[in-house]
C-alpha positions as CSV (number, residue, x, y, z in Angstrom):
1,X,0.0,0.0,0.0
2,X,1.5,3.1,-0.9
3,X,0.7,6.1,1.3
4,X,1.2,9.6,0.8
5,X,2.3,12.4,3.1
6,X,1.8,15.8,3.0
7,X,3.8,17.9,5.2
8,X,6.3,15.6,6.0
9,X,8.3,17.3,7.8
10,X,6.0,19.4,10.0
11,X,5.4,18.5,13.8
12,X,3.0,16.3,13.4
13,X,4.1,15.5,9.9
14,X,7.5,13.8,11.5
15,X,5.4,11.5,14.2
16,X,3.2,10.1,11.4
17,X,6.3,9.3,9.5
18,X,8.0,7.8,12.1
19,X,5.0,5.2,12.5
20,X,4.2,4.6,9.0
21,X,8.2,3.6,8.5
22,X,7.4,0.7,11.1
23,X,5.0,-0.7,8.8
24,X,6.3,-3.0,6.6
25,X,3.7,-3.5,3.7
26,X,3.1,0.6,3.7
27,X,5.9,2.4,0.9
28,X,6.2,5.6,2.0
29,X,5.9,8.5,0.0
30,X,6.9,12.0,1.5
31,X,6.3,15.6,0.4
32,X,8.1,18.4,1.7
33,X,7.8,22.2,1.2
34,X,11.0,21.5,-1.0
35,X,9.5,18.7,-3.1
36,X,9.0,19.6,-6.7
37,X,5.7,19.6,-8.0
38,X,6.5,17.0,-10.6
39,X,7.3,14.4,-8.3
40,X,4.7,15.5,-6.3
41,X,2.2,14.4,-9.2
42,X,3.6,11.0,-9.3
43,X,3.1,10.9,-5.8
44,X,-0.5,11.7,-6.8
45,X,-0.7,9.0,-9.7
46,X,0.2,6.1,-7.8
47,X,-0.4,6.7,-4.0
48,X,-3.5,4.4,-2.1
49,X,-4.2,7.2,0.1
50,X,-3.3,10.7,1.6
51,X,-2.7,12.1,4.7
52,X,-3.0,15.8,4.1
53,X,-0.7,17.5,7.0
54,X,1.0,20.4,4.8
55,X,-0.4,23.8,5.7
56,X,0.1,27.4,6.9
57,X,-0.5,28.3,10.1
58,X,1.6,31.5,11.2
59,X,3.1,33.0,8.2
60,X,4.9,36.7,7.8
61,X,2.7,38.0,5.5
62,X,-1.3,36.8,5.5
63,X,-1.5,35.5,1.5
64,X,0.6,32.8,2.1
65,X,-2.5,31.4,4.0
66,X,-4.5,31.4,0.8
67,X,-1.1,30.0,-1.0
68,X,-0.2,27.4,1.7
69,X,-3.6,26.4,2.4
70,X,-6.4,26.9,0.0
71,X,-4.1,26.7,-3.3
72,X,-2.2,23.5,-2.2
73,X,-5.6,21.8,-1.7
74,X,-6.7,22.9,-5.2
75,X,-3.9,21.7,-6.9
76,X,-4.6,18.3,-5.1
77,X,-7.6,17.9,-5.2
78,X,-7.7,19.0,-9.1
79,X,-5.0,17.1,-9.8
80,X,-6.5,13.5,-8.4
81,X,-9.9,14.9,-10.5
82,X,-8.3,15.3,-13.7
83,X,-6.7,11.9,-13.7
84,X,-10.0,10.6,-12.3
85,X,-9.0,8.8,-9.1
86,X,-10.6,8.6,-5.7
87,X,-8.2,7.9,-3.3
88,X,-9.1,8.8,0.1
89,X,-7.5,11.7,1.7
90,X,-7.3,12.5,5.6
91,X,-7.2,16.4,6.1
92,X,-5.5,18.2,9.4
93,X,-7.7,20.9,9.4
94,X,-8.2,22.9,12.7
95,X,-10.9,23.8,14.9
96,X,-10.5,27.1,13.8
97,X,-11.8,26.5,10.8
98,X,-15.5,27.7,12.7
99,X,-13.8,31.5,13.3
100,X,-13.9,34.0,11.4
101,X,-10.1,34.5,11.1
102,X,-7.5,34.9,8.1
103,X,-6.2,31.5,9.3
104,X,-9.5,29.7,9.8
105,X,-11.2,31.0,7.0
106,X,-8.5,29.5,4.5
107,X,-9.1,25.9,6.5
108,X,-12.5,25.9,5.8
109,X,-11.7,27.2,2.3
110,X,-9.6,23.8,2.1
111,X,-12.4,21.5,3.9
112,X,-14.6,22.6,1.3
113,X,-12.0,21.8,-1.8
114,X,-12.2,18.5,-0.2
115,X,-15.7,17.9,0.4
116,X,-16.4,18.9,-3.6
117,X,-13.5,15.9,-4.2
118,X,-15.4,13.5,-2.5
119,X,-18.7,14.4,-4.0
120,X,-16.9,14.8,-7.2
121,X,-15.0,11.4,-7.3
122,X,-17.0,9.5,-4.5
123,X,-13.3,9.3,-3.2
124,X,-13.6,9.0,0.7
125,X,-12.7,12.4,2.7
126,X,-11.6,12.5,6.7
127,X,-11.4,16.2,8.0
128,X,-10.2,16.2,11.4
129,X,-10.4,19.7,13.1
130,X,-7.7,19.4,15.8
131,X,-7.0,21.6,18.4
132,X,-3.7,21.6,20.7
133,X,-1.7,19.0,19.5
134,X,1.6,18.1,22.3
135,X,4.1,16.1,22.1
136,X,8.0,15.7,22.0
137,X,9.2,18.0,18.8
138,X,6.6,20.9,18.8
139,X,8.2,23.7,18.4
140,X,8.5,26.3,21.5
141,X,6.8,29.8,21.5
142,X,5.3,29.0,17.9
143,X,1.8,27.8,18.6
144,X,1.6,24.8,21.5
145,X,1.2,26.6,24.8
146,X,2.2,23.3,26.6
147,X,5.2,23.2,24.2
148,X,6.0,26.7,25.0
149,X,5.5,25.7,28.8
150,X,7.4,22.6,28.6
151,X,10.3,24.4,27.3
152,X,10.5,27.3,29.5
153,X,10.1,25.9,32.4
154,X,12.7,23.2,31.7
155,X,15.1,25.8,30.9
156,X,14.3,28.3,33.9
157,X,12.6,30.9,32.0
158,X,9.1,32.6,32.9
159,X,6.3,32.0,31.3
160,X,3.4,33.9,30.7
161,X,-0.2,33.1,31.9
162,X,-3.0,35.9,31.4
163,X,-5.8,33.9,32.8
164,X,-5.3,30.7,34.4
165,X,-8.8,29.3,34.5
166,X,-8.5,29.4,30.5
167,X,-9.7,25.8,29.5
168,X,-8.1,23.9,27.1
169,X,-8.5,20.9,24.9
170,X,-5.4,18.6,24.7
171,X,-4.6,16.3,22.2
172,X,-1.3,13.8,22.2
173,X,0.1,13.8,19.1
174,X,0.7,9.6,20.0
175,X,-2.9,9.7,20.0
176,X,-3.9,11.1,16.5
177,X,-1.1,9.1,15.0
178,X,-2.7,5.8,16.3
179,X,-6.3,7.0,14.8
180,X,-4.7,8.5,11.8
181,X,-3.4,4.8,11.3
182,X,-6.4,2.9,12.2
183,X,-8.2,4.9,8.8
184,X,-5.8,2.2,6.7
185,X,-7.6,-0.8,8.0
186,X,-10.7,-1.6,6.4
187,X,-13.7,-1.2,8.4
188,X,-17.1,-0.1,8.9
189,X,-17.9,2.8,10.1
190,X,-20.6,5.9,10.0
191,X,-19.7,8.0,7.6
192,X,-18.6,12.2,9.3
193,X,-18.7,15.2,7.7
194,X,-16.1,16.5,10.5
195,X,-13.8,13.8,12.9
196,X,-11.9,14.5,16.2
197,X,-9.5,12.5,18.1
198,X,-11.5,10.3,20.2
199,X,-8.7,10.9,23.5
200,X,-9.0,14.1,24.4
201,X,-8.0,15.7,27.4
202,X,-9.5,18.7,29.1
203,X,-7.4,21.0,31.9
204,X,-7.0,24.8,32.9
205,X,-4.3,26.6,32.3
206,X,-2.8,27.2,35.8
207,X,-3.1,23.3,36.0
208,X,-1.4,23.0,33.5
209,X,1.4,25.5,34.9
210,X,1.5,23.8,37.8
211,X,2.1,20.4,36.7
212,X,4.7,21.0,34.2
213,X,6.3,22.8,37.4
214,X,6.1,19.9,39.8
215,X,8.4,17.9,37.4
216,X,11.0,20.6,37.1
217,X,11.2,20.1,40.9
218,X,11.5,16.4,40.7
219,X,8.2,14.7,40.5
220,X,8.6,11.4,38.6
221,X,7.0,9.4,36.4
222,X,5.7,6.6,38.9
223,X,3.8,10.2,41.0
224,X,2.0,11.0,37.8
225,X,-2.0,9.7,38.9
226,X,-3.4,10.4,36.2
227,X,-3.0,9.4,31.8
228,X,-2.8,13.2,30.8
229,X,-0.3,13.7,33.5
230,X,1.9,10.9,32.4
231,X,2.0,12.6,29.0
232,X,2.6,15.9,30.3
233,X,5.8,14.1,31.6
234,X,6.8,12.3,28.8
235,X,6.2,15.3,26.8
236,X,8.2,17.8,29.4
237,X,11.2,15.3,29.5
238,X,11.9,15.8,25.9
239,X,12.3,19.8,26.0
240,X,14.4,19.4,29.1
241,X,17.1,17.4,27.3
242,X,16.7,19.6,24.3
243,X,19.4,22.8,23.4
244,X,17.7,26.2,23.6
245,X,16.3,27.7,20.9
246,X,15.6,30.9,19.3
247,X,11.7,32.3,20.4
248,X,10.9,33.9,17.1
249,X,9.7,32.1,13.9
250,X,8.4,33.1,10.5
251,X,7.4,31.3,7.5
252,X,5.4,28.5,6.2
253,X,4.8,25.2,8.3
254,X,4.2,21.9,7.3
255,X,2.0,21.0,9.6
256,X,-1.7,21.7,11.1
257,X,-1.2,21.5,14.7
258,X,-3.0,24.0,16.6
């Protein structure tokens, strides 16, 4: 089975791969913000399904959210139309897709590229509108709060909370990979127009704060009572190892992990 992946090399993007390449009878086939469109359209040609990660979330300059998300999906989606195939395709789209902003207006934009492709094609659709992705490899003061907590308090630097009963949906990026994975096993199921991850986790911000705190002062794994908190941990451990980085960021990302 020959899968494709689009924004390979994206936050969420990199975990996906990293499973996929443990599955032997999956060939692997990986597109980057450098790939060229050429091979990108035998990628198309040949691939038995998509997992459509590649997108824009926090660019310079506001066009490149209609370039990085609503073009890419055209070209896609036209592309698979013109040589009349119906592959399935799993979009990471975001719940922001239901605001009103720049950003979520070009990720409904793009869930409705898709939905004509399926009606088009009959080619199955997954939109998944996720919401606060965490993980090891997120990258700090981008656009994970608990990466940007995880980081800074493992590296002794303040953080910034302006409300700390702010509730938050969690989502561990182990998680979506293992339902992402489950879509390439034949099954039935009720048919969506919209999917979340089935394990999500809610908390409040100063919760949050505090927990990520209580391991920088030496609370271990076997303390952790709860499954979120054990994923806070495993999640904290891998920015404390890591080298400091620089806080600002510009430019297109490759993955939809808000």
């Amino acid at each position: 089975m020959k899968v494709l992946v689009t924004g390979a090399g994206g936050f969420l993007g990199s975990h996906l791969i990293s499973a996929l390449q443990e599955m032997k009878e999956i060939i692997l086939l990986e597109c980057y913000h450098s790939t060229e469109e050429a091979a990108l359209w035998d990628y198309l040609s040949e691939c038995d399904f998509i997992y459509h990660l590649a997108g824009v979330n926090r660019p310079l300059n506001e066009a490149d959210f209609i370039e990085g998300n609503i073009e890419f999906t055209r070209k896609l989606t036209g592309y698979l139309e013109a040589c009349k195939r119906n592959c399935p395709v799993l979009y990471a789209s975001s719940v922001h897709a239901q605001s009103g902003t720049p950003y979520g207006i070009s990720k409904k934009a793009a869930e409705d590229l898709l939905s004509d492709y399926q009606n088009t094609t009959g080619g199955q659709v997954y939109i998944y509108r996720l919401t606060n992705i965490f993980g090891s490899k997120a990258r700090p003061n981008y656009n994970s709060v608990v990466a940007t907590f995880c980081y800074n308090i493992s590296h002794g630097l303040p953080i910034t909370i302006h409300d700390r009963n702010t509730r938050l949906t969690l989502c561990y990026v182990e998680d979506v990979v293992e339902e992402f994975l489950q879509l390439l096993k034949p099954k039935d199921s009720i048919e969506r127009k919209y999917y979340s991850i089935t394990k999500e986790y809610e908390i409040n911000l100063g919760v949050l704060a505090e927990t990520l705190y209580s391991f920088s002062k030496g609370r271990r794994l076997e303390e952790c009572k709860t499954d979120l908190e054990k994923k806070l941990y495993a999640t904290y451990s891998s920015y404390s190892c890591s080298e400091p980085v620089s806080d600002t960021y510009g430019g297109k990302d490759e993955s939809s992990s808000d």
